[in-house]
DRENDO-1510 file (C-alpha; in Angstrom, 1 decimal, always signed):
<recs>
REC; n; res; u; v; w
REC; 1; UNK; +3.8; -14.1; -0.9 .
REC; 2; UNK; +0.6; -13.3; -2.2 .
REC; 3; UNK; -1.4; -9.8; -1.5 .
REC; 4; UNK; -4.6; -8.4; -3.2 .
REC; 5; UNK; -3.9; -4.8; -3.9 .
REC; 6; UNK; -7.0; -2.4; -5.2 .
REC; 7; UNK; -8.9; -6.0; -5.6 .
REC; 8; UNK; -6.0; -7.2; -8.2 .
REC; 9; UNK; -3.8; -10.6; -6.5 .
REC; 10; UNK; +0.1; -9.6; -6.6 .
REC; 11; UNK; +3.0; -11.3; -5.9 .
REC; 12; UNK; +5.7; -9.9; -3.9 .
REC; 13; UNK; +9.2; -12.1; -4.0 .
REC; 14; UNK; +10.6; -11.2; -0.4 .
REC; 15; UNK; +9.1; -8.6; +3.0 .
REC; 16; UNK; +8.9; -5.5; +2.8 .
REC; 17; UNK; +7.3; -2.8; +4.5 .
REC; 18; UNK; +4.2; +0.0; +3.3 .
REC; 19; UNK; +6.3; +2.9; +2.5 .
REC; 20; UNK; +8.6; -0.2; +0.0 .
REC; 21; UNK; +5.7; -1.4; -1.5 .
REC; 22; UNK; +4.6; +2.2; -2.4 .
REC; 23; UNK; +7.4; +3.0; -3.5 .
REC; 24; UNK; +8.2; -0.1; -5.9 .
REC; 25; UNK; +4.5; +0.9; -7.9 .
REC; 26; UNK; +6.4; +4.1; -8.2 .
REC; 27; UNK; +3.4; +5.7; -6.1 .
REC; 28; UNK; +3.8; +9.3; -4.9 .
REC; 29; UNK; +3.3; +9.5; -1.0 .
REC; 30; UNK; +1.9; +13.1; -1.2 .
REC; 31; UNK; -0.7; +11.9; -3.0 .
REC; 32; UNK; -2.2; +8.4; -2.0 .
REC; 33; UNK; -3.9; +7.5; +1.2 .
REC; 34; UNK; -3.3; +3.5; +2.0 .
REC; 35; UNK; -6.1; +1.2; +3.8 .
REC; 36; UNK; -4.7; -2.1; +5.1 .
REC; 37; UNK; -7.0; -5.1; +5.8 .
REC; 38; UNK; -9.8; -2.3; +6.2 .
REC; 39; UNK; -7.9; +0.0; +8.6 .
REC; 40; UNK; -6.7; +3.2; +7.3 .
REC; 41; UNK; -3.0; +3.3; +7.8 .
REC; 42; UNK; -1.4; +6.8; +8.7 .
REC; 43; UNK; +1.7; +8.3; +6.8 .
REC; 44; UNK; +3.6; +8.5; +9.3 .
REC; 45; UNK; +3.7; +4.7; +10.2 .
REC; 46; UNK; +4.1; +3.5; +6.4 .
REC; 47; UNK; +7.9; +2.5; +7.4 .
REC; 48; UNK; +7.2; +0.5; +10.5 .
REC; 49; UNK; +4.1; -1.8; +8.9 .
REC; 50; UNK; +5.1; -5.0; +7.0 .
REC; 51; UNK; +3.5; -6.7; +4.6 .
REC; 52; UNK; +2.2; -10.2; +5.0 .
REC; 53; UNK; +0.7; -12.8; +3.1 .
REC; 54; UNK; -2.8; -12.3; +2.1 .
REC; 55; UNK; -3.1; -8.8; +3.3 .
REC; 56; UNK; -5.6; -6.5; +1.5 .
REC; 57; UNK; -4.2; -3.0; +0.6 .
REC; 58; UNK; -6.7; -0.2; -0.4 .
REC; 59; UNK; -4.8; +2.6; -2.6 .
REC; 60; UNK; -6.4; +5.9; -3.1 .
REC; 61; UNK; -4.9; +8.3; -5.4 .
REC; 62; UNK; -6.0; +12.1; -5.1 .
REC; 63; UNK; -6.5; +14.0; -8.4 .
REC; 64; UNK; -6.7; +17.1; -8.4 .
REC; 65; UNK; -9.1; +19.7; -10.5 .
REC; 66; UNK; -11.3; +22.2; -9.9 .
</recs>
């Protein structure tokens, strides 16, 4: 299946869910916040959301500085 992820077209061979898909980019959880399909999607329900065809994920990472 195809997904557009931060505007860039991926393909990902088999489902899985948020937290997976995360996880396989080797993204830390602590610091990204994740918008699916325009809906900001909350930590806590990363492992119960799967990933479908033609979905449109938003990845923010936080820097931080100061």
């Amino acid at each position: 299946m195809k997904v557009l992820i931060n505007g860039e077209t991926k393909e990902i061979a088999e489902e899985i869910n948020l937290a997976e898909l995360l996880e396989r980019f080797s993204l830390s959880a602590a610091r990204v916040a994740v918008e699916l399909n325009k809906e900001v999607v909350r930590k806590k329900d990363w492992n119960s959301i799967t990933i479908r065809d033609a979905d449109k994920i938003e990845i923010i990472h936080f820097v931080g500085g100061g």
